[in-house]
C-alpha positions as CSV (number, residue, x, y, z in Angstrom):
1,X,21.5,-23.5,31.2
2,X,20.1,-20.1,31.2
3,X,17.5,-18.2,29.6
4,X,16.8,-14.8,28.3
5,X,14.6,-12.7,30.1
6,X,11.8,-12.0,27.3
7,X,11.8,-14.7,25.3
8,X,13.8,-17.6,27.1
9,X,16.8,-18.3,24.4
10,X,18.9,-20.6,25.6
11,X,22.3,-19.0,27.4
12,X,24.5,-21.1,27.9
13,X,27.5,-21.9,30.2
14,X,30.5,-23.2,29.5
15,X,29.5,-26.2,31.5
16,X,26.0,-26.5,29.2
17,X,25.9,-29.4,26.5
18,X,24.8,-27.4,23.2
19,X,22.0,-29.6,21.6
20,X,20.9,-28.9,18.3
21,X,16.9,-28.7,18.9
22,X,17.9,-26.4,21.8
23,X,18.9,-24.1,18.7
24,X,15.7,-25.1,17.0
25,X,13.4,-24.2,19.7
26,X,14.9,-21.1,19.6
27,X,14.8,-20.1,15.9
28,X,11.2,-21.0,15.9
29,X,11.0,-18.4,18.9
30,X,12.7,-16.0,17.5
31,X,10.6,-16.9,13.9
32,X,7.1,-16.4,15.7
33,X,8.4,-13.2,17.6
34,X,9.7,-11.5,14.0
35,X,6.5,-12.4,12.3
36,X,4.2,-10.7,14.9
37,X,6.2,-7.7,14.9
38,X,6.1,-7.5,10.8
39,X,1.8,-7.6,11.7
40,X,2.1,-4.8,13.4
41,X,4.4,-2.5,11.8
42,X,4.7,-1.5,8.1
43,X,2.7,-1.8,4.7
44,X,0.3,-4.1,4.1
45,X,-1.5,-4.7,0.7
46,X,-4.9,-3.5,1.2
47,X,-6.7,-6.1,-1.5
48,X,-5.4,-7.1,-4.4
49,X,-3.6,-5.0,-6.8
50,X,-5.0,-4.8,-10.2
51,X,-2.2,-5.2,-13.1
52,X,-3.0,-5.0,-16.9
53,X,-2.3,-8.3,-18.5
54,X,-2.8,-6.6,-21.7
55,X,-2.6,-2.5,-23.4
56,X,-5.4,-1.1,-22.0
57,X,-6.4,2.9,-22.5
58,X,-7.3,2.5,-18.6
59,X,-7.1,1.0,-15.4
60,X,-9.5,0.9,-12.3
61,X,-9.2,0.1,-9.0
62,X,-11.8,-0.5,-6.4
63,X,-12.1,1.3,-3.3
64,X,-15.5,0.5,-1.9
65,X,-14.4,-2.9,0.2
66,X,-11.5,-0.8,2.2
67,X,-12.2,-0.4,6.2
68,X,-11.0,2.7,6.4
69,X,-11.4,2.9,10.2
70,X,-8.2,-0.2,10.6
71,X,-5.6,2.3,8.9
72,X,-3.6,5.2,9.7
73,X,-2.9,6.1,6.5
74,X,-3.5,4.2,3.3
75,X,-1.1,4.7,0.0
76,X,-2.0,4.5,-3.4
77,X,0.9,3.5,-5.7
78,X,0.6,3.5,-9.5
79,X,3.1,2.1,-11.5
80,X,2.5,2.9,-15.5
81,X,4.3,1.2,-18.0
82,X,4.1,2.9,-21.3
83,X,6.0,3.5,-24.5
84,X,5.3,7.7,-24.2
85,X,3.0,9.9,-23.3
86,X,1.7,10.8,-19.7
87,X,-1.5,9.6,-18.0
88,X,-3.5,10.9,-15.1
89,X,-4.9,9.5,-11.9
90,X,-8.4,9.9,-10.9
91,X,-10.0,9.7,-7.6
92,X,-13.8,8.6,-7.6
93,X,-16.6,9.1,-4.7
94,X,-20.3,9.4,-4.5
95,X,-21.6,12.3,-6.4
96,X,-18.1,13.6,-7.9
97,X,-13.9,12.9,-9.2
98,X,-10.4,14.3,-8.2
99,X,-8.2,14.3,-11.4
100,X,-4.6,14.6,-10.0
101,X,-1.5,16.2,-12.3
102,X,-0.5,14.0,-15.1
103,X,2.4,11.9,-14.5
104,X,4.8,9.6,-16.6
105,X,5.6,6.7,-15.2
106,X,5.3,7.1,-11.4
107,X,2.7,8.0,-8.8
108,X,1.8,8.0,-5.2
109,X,-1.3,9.2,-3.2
110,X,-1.3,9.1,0.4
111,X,-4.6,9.4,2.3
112,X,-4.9,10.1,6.0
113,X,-8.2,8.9,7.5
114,X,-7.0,8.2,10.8
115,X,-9.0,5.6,11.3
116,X,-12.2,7.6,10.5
117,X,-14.0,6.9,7.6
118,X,-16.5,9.5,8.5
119,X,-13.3,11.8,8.1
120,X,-13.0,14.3,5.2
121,X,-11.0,12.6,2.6
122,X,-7.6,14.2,2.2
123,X,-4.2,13.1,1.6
124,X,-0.4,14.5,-0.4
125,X,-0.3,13.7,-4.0
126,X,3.5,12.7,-5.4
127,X,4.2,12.3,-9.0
128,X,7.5,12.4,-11.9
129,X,7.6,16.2,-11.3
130,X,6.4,17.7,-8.2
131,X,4.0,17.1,-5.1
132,X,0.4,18.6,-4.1
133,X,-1.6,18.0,-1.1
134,X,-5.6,17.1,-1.1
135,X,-8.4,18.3,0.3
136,X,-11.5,16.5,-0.6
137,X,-15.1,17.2,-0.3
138,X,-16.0,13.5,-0.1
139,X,-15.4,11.2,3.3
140,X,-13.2,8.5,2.9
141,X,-16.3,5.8,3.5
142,X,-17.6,7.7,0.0
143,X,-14.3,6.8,-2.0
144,X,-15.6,4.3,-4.7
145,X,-12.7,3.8,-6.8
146,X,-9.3,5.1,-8.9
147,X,-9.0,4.8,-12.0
148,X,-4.8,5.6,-13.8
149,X,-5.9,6.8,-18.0
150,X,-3.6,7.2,-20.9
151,X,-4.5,11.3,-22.2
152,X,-3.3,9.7,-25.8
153,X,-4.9,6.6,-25.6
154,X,-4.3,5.7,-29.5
155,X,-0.7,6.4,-29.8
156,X,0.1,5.6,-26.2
157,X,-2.1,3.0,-24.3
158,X,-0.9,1.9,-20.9
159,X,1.4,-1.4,-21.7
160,X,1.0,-4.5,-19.5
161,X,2.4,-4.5,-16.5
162,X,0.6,-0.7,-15.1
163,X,-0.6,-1.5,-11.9
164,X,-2.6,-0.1,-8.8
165,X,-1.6,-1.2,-5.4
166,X,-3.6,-0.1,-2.2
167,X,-1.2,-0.5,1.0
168,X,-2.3,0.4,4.7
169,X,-0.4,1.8,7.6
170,X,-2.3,-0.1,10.5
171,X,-3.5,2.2,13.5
């Protein structure tokens, strides 16, 4: 029997007895070889995401235990679940805030360190109705947390469900 070049799967002849572990052996290959590659490439959740088990006029979400040096780019998705109303999405660092146009239901920020927390924060801002970039004063290493807020919070408090998720692009 033969075998592939780059990860010796079975090939086999016409001649070969085809055994079922031989099959096996090489779904677990094949297993191991898909899960490093899904390591490398794509999202992955940067912490835990923090989800309101219960109305809430706010939610926070913090960024102080992020390396930013492991990630290309880092995305910040907010998911508001609501009865009305819009809410905004504030940005927090050392000595200051970025408030970011008010959205309805859905919003994504997308930072860029590179890989450099030392780097100048700055990042492109999606929401409902449009898309802005950033330019912050603050280095990414000053980031301390975000925090999605209802603007009516008495007639229109963020339901359960609203989340913050942080997700990293890997360098």
């Amino acid at each position: 029997m033969q075998q592939t070049t780059n990860y010796q799967l079975n090939q086999w002849d016409p001649a070969d007895r085809i055994l079922r572990t031989d099959f096996n052996r090489d779904n677990e290959k094949i297993d191991a070889a898909l899960t490093a590659l899904d390591s490398r490439t794509g999202l992955q959740p940067i912490g835990e995401p923090a989800v309101l088990s219960a109305p809430a006029p706010e939610l926070n979400l913090s960024l102080e235990g992020v390396d930013w040096s492991s990630w290309k780019c880092v995305h910040l998705i907010c998911q508001a679940e609501q009865s009305g109303g819009i809410f905004d999405l504030t940005l927090y660092h050392k000595g200051g805030s970025k408030e970011f146009d008010s959205a309805h239901k859905k919003a994504h920020l997308v930072l860029y360190p590179m890989g450099r927390g030392s780097f100048p924060a700055h990042g492109t801002y999606w929401w409902d109705e449009g898309c802005t970039s950033y330019f912050g004063t603050a280095v990414f290493l000053d980031l301390t947390y975000v925090r999605i807020r209802t603007l009516n919070t008495s007639s229109y408090p963020l339901l359960a469900g609203t989340s913050l998720g942080l997700y990293g692009e890997p360098l």
